[in-house]
N, C-alpha and C positions, 0 to 999 in steps of 0.2 A: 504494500500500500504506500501511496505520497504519502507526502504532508499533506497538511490542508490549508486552504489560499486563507482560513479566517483563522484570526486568531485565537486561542483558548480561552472561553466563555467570556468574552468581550464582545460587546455590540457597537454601533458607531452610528447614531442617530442622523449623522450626514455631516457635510462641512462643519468643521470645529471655528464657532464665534472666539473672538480673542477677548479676552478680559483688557479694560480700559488702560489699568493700573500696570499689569504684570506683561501682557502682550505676551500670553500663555494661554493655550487652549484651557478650557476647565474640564474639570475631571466628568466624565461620562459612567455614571453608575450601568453597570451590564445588566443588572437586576430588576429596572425598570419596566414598568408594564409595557409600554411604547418597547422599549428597546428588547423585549423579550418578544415580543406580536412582530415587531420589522424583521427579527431575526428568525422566527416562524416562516412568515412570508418568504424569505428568500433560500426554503428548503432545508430550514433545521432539522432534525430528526430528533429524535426524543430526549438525547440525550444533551440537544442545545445544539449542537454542532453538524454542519452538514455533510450532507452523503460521505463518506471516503473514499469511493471508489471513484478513480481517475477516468476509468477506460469505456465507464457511461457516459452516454450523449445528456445532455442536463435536464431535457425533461423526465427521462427514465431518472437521474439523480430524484428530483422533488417526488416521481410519483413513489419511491421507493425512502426516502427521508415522511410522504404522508403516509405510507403504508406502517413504519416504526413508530408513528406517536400513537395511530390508531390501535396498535396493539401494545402502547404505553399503557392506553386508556384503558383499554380492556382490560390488562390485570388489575388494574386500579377497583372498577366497576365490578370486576368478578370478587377482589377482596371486600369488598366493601358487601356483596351480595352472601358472602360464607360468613361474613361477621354477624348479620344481622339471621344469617338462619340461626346459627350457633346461639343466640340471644334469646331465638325462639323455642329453641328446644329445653336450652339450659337454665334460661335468667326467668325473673318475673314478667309476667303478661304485661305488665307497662313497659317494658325495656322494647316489647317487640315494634319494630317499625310500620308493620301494617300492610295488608294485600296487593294495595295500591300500590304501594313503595316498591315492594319487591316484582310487581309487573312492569313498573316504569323502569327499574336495575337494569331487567332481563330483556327490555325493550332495548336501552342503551346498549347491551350486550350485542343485541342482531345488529344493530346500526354498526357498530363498531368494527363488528366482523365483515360486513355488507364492505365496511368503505376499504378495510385491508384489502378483501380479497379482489377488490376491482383496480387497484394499484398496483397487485400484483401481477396482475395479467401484461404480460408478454405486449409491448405498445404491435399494433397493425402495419 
């Protein structure tokens, strides 16, 4: 594998303004909601950073950086769905999150899988 052209979990919200005083860019937090959504958009994959693979044409990069958060998500969605059985079976009847809950989980679940596996398809 390269390297990679972005830097490690840094974002760059675009031209650096100069501060008045110092005539020094100011410090750009990566952490930012803005600066975490710009770095989404330009084919982050789950892990923040994008695709590593060199030898993909870029759109096959993004669709395969969308296919890795969508199955971020889904383990997320699926833990979250094993906690709340586990509450149901084990904990008190107020602890349970309710029918609804756990249909809308398992709803996110098909979404989830739905948008992996269409990213993953072989582009035409």
């Amino acid at each position: 594998m390269n390297a990679s052209d972005f830097p490690h979990l840094h974002a760059y919200l675009g031209p650096a303004d100069t501060d008045e005083n110092t005539q020094q860019a100011p410090a750009c937090d990566p952490t930012t909601l803005v600066a975490t959504l710009r770095r989404i958009g330009t084919g982050a994959a789950a892990d923040g950073q994008a695709w590593p693979e060199r030898h993909q044409l870029p759109s096959r990069c993004m669709a395969l950086a969308d296919a890795d958060c969508a199955l971020a998500g889904l383990r997320v969605v699926q833990e979250v769905m094993l906690a709340a059985e586990r509450a149901r079976q084990n904990g008190a009847p107020e602890e349970y999150v309710g029918d609804r809950v756990m249909e809308g989980l398992m709803l996110a679940c098909l979404a989830l899988c739905a948008q992996a596996s269409s990213r993953l398809q072989p582009p035409l």
